[in-house]
Structure formats: C-alpha cells, structure tokens
N, C-alpha and C positions, 0 to 999 in steps of 0.2 A: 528384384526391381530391375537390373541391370536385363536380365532376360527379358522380361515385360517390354523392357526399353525398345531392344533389338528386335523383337516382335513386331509390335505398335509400326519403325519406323518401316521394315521390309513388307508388312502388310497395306500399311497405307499407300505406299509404292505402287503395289502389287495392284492393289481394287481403283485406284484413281486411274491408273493405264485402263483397268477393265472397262471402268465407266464410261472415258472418253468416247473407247473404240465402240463400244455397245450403241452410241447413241449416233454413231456415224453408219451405223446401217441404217438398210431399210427398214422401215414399219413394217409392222408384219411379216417379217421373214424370219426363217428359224435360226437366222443366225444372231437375228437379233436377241431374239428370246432366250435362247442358252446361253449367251453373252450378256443378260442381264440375272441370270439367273445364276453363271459362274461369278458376278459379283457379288452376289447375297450371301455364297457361299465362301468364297473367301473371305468378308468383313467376318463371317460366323466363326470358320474353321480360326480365324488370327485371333478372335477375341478369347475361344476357348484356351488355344493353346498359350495366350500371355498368362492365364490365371483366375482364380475364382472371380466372378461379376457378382455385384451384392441388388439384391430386390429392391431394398430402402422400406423406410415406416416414414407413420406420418401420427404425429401425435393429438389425438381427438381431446375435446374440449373437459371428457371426465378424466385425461393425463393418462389414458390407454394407448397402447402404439398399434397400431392396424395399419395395410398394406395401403396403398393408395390406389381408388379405383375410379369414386365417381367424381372427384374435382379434376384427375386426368380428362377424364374423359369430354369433362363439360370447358375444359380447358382446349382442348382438340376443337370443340365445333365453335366454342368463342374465336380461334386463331383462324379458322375456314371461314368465320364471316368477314374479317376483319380483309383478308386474301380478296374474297370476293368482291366486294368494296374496292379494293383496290385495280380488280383486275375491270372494272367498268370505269375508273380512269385512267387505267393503262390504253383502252381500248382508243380514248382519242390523244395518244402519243405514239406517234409513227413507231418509233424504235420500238418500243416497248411491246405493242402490240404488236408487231411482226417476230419477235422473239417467241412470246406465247402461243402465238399461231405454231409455228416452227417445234414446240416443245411439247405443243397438245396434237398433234400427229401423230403423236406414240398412244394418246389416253382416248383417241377417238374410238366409237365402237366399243364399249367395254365389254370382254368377255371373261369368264373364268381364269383366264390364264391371263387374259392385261391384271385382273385384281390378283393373280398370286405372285406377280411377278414384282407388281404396286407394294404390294402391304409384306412379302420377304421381304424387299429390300430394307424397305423401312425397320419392322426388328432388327436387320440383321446391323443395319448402321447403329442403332441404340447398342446393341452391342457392344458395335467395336468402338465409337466414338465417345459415347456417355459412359460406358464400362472400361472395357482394356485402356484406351488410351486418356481418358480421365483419370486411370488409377495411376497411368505410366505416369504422368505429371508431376505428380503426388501437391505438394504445396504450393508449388511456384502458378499461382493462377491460374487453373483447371478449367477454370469455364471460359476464361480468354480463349487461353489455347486449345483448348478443342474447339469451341466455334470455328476460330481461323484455322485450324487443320479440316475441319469441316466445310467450309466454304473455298477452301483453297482446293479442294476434292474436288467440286462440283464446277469448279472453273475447267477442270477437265473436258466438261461439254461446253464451255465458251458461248455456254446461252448467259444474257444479263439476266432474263429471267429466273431461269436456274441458281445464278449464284446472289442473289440478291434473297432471294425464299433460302437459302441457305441462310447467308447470315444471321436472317432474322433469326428463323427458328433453331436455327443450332445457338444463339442467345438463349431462345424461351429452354431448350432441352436440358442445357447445360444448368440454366437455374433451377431446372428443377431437378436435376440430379442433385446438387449440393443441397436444395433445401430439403432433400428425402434421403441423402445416402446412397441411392441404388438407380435401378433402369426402371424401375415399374409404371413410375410415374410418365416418365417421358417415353414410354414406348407406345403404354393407352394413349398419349396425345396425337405421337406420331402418326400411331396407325388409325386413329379416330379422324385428323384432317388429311390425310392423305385419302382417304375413303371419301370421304367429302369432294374435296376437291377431282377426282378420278370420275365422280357421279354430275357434277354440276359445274363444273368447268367447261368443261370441252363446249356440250353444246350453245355456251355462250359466246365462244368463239368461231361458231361453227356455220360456214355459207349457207343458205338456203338452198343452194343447188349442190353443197359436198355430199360426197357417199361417204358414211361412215369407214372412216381407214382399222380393222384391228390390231391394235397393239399397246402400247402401257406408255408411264412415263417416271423417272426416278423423282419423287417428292420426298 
C-alpha cells in the first residue's frame, strides 16, 4: 500500500503537469498530439506499476456474476445526452460557452488520431484514477477522493468547462467502480461518452464559416 501510495502521488504530479502543458499548444500540431499522448501513457505506465487493477462483476437478476458491458455502455450515452442538453444552455451563458468553444478546437475535424488520442486518454484515466488510485485510498472515501483528485487534474487546463465535466463524471466513474469492484464498468462509460461527445459536440459549437481545425480534446 505504502508503494501504491507513492506511486499514485508522483504519477498524478507527473500526468496533471502533462495535461496542462498539452493543452496549451496548438491544435493540431505535433507537439500537441504526443503531449497528449505522453499523458495516456503515463496515467497507464503509474497505474501498472502501483499494482494489480481489478475488472469488477456485476451481479445478474438469476445471482450469476458477469462482467459489466451493456448498462456501461448505455450509461455512456445516457451521460452524452444529459452533457448535450447542457451544452445548448451553456451556449446562451457567455462564460460558459466561450470555455467550450475554446476546448472543442482540440475535437474539431475529427480524425483517427483526434479519436485515438480522445478515447487512450480516457482508458488510461480509468486506469489510474478508478484503479491505482482508488485502490491507493483504500477505506477512507474513495470515490470522494478520487473525483477531487480527478477534477483537481483537470483544473490543470483552467477551462471551467473542463473541470466541471470532470467532477461530474469522475462522481458517476467512481460509483461505479464501487458498485462493481473494478474499471470495466466505468471505462465502457468513459469511452462510450467521450465518443459521443468527440462526434456531436463540436459541430454544435461550430461557426458557419470555421474550417474544421484537426486535433482532439481530453474528456
């Protein structure tokens, strides 16, 4: 545990500087892209090396334990409409909607590499967030504290947009790591709305007269 500990803390260090600087590039440039892509791999390589990450079960109605696949999943596009929804009142609150402008310049244009960069990131936070440093916790309120280490990450990029879609959903990820045990659950969410969002966001944010910018965004 003590090892876990000191992993967790010098890794979360480590990927919240990554984040920052990543998203203080430019769109589209390669330094952005391997700077978001040297964060997928640091949350990854920290979660491995704190210690095993458990899958979780989900116990079905005849008291069989099976993996959790389709209420993830349908739990991902429920969480993207509910986002969507939101972001069409974000749209008439100045701040609000200048933040999401600002943070869908990375997800305009989607191509291969905005979605591998989009949907690494996303496993690799289930990972380290819902996994390693969920485990690091142990009793003392694990889905507290991960969310808030989770949203305190994403404050890194000083979008309100950003860390707002953090708390929330580092809430939803965290309950559902505890009500399964493991990442399986909340990784299919993750990567189910973040897909979502990557696909039908942008061009609701997007001028009649912009040219598609390529590049990604961390959700």
């Amino acid at each position: 545990m003590r090892r876990r500990r000191r992993t967790v803390a010098a890794v979360s260090a480590a990927g919240a500087g990554l984040l920052g600087v990543s998203l203080s590039r430019k769109p589209d440039s390669p330094q952005f892209y391997g700077l978001s892509l040297a964060t997928a791999v640091t949350w990854t390589v920290g979660a491995v090396a704190s210690g095993p990450v458990h899958r979780g079960w989900i116990e079905t109605q005849d008291q069989a334990l099976r993996r959790p696949v389709v209420v993830p999943v349908l739990t991902g596009v429920g969480a993207f409409g509910c986002f969507y929804a939101a972001a069409l009142v974000a749209q008439r609150i100045p701040v609000l909607d200048a933040a999401l402008r600002r943070v869908l310049r990375f997800a305009d244009g989607s191509t291969p590499l905005v979605a591998l960069t989009t949907l690494a990131n996303g496993a690799a936070e289930e990972l380290f967030f819902r996994g390693a440093l969920y485990d690091a916790v142990g009793e003392s309120h694990p889905v507290l504290v991960s969310t808030v280490a989770y949203t305190a990450t994403t404050a890194s990029s000083r979008n309100p947009s950003l860390i707002l879609a953090g708390a929330v959903m580092g809430t939803l990820f965290g309950l559902q790591r505890r009500a399964t045990g493991g990442i399986q659950a909340s990784t299919l969410t993750h990567l189910t709305w973040s897909a979502l969002m990557l696909r039908f966001l942008p061009p609701l944010f997007r001028e009649p007269c912009d040219v598609p910018v390529r590049s990604r965004t961390v959700l």
